[in-house]
Z-matrix of the N, CA and C atoms (Angstrom, degrees):
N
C 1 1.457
C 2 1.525 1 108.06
N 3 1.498 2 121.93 1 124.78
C 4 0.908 3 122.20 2 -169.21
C 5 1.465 4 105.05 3 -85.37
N 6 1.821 5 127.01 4 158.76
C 7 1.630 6 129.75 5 -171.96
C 8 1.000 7 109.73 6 -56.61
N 9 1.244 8 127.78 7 -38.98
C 10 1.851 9 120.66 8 179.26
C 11 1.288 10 109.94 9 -87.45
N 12 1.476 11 119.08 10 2.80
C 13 1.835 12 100.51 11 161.67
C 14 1.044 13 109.74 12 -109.61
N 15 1.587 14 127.64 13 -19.88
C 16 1.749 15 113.28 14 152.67
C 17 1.030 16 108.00 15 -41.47
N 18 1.491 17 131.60 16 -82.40
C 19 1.604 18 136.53 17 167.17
C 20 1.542 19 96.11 18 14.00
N 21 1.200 20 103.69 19 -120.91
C 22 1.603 21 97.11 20 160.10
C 23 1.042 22 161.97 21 26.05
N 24 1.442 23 100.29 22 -75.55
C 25 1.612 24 107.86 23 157.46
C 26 1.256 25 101.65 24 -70.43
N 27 0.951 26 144.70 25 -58.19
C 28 1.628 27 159.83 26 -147.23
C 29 1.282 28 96.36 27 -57.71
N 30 1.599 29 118.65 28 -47.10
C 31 1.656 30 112.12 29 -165.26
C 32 1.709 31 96.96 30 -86.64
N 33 1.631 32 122.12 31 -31.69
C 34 1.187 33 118.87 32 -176.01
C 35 2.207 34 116.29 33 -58.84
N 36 1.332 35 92.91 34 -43.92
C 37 1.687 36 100.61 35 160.55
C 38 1.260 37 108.77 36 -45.34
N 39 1.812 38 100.09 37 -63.57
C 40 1.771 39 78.67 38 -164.69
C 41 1.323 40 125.09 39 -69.67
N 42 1.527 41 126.87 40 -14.70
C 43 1.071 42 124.29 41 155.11
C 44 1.452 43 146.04 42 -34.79
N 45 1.473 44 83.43 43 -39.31
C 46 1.408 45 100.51 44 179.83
C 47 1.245 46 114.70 45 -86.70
N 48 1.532 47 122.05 46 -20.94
C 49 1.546 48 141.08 47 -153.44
C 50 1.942 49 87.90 48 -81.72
N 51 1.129 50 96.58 49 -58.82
C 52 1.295 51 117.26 50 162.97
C 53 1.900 52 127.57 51 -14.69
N 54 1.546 53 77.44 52 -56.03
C 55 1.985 54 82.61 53 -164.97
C 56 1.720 55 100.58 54 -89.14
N 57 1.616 56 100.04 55 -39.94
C 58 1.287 57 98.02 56 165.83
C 59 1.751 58 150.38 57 -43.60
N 60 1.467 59 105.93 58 -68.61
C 61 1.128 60 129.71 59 170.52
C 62 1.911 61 134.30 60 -106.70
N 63 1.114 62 120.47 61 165.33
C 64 1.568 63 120.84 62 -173.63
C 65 1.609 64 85.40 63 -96.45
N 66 1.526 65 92.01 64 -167.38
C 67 1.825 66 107.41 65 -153.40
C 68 1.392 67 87.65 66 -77.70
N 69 1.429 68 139.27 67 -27.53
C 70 1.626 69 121.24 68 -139.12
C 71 2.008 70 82.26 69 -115.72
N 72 1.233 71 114.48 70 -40.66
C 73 1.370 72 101.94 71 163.81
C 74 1.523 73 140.68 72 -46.72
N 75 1.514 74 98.01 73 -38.75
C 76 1.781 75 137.09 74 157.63
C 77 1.793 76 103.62 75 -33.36
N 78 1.609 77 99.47 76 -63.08
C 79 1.697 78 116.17 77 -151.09
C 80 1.846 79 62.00 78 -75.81
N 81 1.635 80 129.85 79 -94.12
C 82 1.592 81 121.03 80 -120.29
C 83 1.790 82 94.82 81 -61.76
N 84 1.604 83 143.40 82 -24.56
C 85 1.148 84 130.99 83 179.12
C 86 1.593 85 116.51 84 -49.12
N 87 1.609 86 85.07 85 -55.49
C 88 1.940 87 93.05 86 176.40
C 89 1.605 88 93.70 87 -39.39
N 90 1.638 89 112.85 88 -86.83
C 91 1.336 90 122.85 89 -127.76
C 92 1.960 91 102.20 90 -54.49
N 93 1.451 92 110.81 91 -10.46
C 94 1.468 93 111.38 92 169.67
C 95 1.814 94 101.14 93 -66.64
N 96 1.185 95 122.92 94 -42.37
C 97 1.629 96 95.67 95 161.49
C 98 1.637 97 125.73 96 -84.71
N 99 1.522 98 130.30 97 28.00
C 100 1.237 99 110.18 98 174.58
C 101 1.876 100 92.68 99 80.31
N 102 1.282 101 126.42 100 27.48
C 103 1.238 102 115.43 101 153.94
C 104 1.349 103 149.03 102 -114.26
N 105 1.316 104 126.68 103 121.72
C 106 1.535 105 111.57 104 -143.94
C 107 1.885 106 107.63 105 -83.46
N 108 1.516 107 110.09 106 171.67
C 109 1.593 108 89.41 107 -177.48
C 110 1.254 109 79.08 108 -95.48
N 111 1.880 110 100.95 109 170.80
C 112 0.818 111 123.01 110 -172.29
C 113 1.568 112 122.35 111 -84.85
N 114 0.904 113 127.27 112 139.95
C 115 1.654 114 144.43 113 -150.27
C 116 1.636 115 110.11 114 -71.62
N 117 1.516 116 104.17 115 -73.09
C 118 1.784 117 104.74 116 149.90
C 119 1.402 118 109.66 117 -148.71
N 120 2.043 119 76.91 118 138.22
C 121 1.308 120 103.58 119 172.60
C 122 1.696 121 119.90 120 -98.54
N 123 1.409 122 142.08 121 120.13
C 124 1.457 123 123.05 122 177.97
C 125 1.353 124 114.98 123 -97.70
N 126 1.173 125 126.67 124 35.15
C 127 1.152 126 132.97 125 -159.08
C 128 1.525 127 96.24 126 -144.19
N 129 1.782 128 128.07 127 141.24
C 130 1.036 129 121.39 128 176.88
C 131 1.761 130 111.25 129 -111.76
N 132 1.092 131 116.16 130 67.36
C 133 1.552 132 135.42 131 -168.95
C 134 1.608 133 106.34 132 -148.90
N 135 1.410 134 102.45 133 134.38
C 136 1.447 135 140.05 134 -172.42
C 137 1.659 136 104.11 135 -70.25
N 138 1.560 137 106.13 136 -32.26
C 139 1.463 138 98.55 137 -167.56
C 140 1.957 139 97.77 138 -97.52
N 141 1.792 140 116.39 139 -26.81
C 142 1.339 141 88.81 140 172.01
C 143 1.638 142 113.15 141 -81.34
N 144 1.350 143 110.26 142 -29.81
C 145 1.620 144 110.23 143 167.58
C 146 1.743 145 111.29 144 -28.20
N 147 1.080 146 114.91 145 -48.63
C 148 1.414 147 127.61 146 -159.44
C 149 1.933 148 102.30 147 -86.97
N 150 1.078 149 94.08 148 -34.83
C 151 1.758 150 97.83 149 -174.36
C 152 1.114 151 91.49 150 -69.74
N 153 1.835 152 117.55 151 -68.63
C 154 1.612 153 106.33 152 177.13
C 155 1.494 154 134.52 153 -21.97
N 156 1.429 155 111.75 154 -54.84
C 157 1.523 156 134.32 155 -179.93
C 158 1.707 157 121.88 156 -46.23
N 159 1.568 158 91.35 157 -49.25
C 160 1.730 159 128.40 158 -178.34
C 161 1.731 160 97.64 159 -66.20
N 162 1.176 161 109.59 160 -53.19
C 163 1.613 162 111.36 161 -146.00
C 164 2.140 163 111.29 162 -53.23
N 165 0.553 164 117.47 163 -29.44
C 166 1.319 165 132.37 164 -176.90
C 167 1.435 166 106.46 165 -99.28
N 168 1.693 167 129.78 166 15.12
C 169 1.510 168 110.30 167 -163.68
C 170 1.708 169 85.05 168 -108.70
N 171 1.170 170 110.34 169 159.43
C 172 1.430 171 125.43 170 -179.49
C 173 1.408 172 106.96 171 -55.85
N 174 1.673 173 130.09 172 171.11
C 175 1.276 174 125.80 173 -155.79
C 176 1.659 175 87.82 174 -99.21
N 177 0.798 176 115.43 175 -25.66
C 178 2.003 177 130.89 176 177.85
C 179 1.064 178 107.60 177 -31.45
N 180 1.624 179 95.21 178 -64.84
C 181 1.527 180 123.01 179 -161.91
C 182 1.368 181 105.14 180 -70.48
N 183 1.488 182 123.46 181 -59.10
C 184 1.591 183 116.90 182 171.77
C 185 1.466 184 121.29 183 -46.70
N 186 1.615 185 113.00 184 -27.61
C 187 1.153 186 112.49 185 178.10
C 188 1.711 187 117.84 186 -71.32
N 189 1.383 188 99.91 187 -33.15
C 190 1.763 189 110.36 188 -178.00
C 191 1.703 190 93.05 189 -66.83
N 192 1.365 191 125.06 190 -50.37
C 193 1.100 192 128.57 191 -151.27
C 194 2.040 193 105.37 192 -61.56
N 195 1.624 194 99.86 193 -40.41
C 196 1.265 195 104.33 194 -172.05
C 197 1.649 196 99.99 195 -75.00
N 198 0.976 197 142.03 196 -27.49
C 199 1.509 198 136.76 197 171.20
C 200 1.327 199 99.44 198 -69.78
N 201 1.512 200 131.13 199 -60.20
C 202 1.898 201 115.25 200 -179.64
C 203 1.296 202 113.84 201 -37.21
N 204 1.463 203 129.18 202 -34.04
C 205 1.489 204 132.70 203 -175.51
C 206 1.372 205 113.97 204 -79.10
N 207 1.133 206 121.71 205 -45.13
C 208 0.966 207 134.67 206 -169.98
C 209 1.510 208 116.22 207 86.53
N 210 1.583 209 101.88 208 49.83
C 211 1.284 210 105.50 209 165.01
C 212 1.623 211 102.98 210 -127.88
N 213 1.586 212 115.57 211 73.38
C 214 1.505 213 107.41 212 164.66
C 215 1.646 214 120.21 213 -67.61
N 216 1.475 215 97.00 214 -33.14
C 217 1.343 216 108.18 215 -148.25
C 218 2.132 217 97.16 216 -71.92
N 219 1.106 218 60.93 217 18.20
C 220 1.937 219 74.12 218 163.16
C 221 1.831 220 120.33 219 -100.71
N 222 1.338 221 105.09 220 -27.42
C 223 1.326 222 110.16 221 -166.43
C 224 1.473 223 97.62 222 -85.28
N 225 1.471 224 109.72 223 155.80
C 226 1.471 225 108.90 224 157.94
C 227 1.523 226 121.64 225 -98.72
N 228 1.152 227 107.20 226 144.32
C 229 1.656 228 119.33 227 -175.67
C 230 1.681 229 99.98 228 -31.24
N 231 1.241 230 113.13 229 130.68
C 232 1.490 231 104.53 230 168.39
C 233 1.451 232 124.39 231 -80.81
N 234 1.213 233 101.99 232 13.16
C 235 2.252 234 104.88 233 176.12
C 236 1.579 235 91.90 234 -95.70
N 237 1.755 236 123.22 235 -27.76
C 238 1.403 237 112.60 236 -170.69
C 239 1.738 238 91.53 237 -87.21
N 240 0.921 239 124.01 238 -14.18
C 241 1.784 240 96.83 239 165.03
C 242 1.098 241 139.74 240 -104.26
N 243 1.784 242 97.53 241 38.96
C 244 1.354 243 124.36 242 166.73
C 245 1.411 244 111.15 243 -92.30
N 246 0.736 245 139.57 244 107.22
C 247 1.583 246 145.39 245 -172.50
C 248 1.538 247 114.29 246 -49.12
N 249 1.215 248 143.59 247 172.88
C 250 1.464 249 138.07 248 -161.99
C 251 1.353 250 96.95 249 -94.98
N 252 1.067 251 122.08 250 164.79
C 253 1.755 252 143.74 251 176.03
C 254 1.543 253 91.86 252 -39.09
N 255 1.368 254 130.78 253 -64.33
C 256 1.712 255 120.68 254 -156.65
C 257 1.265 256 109.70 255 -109.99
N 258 1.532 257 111.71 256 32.38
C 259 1.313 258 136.74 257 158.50
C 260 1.610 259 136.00 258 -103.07
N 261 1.699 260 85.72 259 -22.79
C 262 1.677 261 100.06 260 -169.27
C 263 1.318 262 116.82 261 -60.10
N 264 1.561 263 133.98 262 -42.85
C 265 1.509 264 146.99 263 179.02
C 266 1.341 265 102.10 264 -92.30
N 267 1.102 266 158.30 265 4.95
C 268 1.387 267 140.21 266 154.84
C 269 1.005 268 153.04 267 -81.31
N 270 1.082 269 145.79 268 126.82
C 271 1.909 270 131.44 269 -167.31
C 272 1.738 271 98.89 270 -113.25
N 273 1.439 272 118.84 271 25.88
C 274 1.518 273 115.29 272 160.64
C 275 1.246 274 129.10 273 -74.27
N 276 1.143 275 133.53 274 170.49
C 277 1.404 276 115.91 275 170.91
C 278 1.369 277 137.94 276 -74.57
N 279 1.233 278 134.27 277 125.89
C 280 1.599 279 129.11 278 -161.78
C 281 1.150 280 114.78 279 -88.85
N 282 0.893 281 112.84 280 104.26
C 283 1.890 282 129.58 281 -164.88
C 284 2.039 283 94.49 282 -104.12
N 285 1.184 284 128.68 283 86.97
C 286 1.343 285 119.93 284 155.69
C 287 1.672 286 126.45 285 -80.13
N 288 1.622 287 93.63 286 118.25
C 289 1.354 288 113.31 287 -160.52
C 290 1.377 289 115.73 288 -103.31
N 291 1.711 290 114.56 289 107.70
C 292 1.069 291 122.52 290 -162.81
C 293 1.496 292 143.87 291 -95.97
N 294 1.383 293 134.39 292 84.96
C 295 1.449 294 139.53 293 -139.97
C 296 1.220 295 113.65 294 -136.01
N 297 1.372 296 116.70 295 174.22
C 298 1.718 297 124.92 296 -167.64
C 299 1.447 298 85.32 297 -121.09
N 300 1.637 299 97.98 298 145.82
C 301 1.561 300 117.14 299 -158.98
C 302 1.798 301 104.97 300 -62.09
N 303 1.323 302 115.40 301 -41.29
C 304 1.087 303 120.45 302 145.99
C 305 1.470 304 141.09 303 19.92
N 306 2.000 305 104.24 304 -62.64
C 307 0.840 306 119.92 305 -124.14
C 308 1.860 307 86.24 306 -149.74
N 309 1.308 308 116.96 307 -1.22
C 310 1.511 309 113.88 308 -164.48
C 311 1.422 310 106.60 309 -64.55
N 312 0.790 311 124.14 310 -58.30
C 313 1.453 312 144.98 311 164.13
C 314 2.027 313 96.51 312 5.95
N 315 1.411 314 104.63 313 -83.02
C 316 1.204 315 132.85 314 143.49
C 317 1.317 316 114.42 315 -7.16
N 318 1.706 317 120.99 316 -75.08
C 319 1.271 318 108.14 317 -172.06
C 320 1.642 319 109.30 318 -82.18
N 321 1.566 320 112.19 319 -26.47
C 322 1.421 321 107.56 320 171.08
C 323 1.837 322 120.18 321 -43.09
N 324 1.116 323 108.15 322 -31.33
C 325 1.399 324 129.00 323 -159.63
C 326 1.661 325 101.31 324 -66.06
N 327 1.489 326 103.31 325 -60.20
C 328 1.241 327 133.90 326 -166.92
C 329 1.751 328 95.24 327 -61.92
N 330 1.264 329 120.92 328 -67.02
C 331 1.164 330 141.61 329 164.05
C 332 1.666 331 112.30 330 -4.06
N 333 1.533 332 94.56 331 -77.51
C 334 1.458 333 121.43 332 161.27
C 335 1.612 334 131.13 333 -35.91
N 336 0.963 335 82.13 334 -40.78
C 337 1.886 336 112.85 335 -175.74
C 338 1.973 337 97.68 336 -79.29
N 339 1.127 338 92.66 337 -61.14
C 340 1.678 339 96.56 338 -172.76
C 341 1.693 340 114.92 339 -55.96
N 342 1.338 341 109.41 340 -16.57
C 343 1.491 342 110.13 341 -164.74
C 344 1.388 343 104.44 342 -76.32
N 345 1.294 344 136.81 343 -22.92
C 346 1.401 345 154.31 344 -176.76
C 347 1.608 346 102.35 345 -63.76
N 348 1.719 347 111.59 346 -22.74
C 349 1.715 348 94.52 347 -160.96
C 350 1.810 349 83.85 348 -126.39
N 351 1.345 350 123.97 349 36.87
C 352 1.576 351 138.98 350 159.46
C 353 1.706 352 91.98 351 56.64
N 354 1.773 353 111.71 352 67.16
C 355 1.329 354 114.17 353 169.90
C 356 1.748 355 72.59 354 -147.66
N 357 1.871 356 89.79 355 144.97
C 358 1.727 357 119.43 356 -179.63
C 359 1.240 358 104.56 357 -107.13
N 360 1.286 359 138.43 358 112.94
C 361 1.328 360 138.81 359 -176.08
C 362 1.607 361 96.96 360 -84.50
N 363 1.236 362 120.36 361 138.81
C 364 1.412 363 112.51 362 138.67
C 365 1.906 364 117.63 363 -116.65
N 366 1.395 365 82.59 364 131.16
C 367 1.370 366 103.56 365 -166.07
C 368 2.191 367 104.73 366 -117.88
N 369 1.784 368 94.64 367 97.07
C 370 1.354 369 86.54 368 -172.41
C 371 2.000 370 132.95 369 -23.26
N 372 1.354 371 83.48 370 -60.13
C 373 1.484 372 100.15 371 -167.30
C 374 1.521 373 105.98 372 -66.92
N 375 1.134 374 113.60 373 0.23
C 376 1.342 375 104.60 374 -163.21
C 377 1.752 376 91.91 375 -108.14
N 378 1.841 377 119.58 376 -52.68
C 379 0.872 378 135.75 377 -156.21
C 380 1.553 379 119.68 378 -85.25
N 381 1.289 380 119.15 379 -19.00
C 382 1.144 381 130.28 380 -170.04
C 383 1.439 382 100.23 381 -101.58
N 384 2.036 383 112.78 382 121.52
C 385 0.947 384 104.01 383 -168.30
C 386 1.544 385 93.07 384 -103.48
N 387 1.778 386 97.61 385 159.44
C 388 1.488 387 108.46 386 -171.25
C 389 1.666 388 138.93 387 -64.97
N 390 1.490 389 91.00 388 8.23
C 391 1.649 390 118.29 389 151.39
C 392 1.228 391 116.45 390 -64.09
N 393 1.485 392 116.87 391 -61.30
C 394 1.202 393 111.65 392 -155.63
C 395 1.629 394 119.91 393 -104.37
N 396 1.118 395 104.29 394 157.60
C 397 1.798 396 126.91 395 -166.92
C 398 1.917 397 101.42 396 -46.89
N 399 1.349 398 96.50 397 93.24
C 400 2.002 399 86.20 398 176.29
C 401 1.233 400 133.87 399 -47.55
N 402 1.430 401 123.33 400 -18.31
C 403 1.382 402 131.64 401 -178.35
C 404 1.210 403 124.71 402 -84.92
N 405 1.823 404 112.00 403 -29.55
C 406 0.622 405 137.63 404 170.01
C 407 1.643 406 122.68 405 -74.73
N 408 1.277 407 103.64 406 -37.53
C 409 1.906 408 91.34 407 178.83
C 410 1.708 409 93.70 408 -107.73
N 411 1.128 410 135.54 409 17.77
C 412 1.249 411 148.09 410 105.90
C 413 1.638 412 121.37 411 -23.48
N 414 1.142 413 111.60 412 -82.08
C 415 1.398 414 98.18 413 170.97
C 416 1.520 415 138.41 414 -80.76
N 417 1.661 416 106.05 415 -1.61
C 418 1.534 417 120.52 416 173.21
C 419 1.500 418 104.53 417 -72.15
N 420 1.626 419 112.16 418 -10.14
C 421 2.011 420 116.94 419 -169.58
C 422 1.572 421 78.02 420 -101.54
N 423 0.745 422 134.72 421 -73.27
C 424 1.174 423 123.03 422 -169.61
C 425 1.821 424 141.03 423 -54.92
N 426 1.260 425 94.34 424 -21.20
C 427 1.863 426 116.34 425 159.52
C 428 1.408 427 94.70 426 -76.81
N 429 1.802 428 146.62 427 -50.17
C 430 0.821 429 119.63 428 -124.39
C 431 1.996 430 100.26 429 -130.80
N 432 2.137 431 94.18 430 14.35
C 433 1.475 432 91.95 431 -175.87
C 434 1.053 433 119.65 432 -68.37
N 435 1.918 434 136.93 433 167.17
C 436 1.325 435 128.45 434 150.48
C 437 1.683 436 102.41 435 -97.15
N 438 1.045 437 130.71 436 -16.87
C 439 1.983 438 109.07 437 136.31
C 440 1.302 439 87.08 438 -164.69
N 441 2.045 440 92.61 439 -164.05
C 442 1.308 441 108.36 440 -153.08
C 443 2.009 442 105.93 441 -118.49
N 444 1.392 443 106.10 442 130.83
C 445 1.240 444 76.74 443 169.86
C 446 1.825 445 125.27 444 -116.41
N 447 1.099 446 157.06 445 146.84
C 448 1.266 447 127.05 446 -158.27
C 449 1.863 448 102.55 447 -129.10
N 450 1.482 449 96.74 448 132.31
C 451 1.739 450 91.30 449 -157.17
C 452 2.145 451 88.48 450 -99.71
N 453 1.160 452 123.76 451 135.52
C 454 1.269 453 124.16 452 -133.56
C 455 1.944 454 92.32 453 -125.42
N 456 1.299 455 94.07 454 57.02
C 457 1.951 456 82.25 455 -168.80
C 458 1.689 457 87.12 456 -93.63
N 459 1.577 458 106.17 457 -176.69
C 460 1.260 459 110.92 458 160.86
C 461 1.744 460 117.33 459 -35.93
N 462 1.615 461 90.86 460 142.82
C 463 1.304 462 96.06 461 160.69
C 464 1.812 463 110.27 462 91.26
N 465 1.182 464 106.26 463 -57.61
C 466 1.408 465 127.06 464 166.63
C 467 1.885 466 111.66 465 -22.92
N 468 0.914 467 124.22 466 -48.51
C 469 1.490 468 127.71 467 162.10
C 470 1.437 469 114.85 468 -45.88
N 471 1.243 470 115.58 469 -58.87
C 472 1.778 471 138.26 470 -179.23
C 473 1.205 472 96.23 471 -44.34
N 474 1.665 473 115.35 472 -67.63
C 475 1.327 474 107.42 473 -170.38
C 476 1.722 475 128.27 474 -36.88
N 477 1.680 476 101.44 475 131.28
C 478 1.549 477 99.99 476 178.31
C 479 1.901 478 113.06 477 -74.29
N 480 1.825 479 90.09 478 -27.38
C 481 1.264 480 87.10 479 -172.50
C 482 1.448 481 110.63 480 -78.24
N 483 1.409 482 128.13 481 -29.23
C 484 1.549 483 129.62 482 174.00
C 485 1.455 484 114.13 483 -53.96
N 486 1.130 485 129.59 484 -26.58
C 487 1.644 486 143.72 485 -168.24
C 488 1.801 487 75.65 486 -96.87
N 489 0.924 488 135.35 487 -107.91
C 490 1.397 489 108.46 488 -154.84
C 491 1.327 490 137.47 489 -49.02
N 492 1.501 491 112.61 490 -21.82
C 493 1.560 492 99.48 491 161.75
C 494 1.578 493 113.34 492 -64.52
N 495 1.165 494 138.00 493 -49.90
C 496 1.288 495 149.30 494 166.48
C 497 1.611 496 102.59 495 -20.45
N 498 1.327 497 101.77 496 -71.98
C 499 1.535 498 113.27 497 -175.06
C 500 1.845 499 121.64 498 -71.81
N 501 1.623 500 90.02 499 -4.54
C 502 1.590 501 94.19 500 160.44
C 503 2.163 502 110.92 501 -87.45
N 504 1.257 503 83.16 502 -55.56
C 505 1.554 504 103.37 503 172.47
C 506 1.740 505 100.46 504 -26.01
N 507 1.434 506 116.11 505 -70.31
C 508 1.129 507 142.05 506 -154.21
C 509 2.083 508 102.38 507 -57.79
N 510 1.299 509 91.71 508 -55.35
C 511 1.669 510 108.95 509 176.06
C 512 1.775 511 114.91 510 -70.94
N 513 1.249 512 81.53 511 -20.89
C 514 1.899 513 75.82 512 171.19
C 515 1.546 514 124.56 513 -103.17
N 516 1.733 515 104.26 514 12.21
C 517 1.338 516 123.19 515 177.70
C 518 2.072 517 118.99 516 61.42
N 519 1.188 518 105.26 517 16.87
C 520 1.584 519 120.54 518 -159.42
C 521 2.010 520 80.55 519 -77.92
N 522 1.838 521 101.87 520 152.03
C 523 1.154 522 105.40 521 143.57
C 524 1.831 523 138.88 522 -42.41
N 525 1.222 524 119.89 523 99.54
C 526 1.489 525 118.88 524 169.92
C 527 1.546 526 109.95 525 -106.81
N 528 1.865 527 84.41 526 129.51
C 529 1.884 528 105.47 527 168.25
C 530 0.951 529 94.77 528 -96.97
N 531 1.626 530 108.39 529 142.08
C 532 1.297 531 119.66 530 160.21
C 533 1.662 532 101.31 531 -147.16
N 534 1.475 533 116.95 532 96.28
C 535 1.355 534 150.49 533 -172.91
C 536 1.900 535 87.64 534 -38.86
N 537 1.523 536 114.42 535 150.87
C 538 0.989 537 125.98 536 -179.82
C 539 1.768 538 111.97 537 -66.98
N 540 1.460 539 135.49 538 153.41
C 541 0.945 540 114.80 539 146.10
C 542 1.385 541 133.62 540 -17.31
N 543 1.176 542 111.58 541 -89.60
C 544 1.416 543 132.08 542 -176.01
C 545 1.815 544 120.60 543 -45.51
N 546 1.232 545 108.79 544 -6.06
C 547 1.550 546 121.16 545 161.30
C 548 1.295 547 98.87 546 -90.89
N 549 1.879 548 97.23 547 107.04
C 550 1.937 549 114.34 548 160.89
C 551 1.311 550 108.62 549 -81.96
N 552 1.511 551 98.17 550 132.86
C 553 1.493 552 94.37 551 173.01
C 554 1.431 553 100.22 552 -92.22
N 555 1.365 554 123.18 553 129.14
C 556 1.668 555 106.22 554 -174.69
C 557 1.891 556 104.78 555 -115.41
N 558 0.758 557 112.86 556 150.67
C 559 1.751 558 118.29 557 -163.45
C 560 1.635 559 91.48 558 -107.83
């Protein structure tokens, strides 16, 4: 789980910790995972009381915690936050590069080009080897981008699948490029 989706979860618990229970119910729920209360709070609220409490607890524990509530459907699958095949060994930047098959050629290019300035494109058609499940290491680039970029030639609108990577991009709050009009991509 990456730090800004603990974040996240962390504030979504305490939210909930919040509507649920009072302060001393708060402290004995934690301490059923091994969580201590929190030391000081300056704030007279249940949900920063609770963030405080949370913030330091192992990612385990938030994870047990969001199934006791019954808020899994918060977590992401843990096979999608395995990063894609030509993602797994790298600490470059993950640039998911978004195009109509059309047009790969194009983003392969770009791809190529970007590796020089220590950014990892993933470029479906290029990256997904013909073993494995496309949707699937499809959405492991997309759980696992540091942003999005979207290459905008003809057609590219139409796409159903470009509108949902976009609209994944969009929901996971990641940086999105989207190159000016007036930049031709020329082949």
């Amino acid at each position: 789980m990456r730090a800004s989706e603990k974040l996240a979860v962390i504030d979504r618990i305490a939210r909930e910790l919040q509507s649920r229970f009072t302060y001393s119910d708060i402290d004995i729920y934690l301490a059923e995972f091994g969580v201590a209360k929190p030391t000081e709070v300056v704030a007279n609220s249940k949900w920063v009381y609770s963030k405080e409490a949370l913030k330091k607890a192992p990612t385990i524990t938030i994870t047990k915690i969001l199934d006791d509530l019954g808020l899994e459907h918060l977590q992401v699958r843990h096979d999608l936050r395995v990063p894609p095949r030509n993602w797994c060994d790298t600490q470059m930047f993950r640039l998911f590069i978004s195009h109509i098959a059309k047009h790969k050629d194009r983003a392969t290019r770009l791809k190529d080009c970007l590796f020089a300035y220590a950014i990892s494109g993933f470029v479906a058609h290029e990256d997904i080897h013909p073993t494995l499940e496309w949707q699937k290491e499809i959405e492991r680039a997309l759980f696992t981008m540091d942003a999005f970029l979207a290459i905008h030639t003809p057609g590219f609108k139409d796409s159903f699948w470009t509108q949902q990577e976009i609209g994944f991009a969009v929901g996971r709050g990641v940086k999105i490029i989207s190159p000016p009009r007036c930049l031709r991509w020329v082949g």
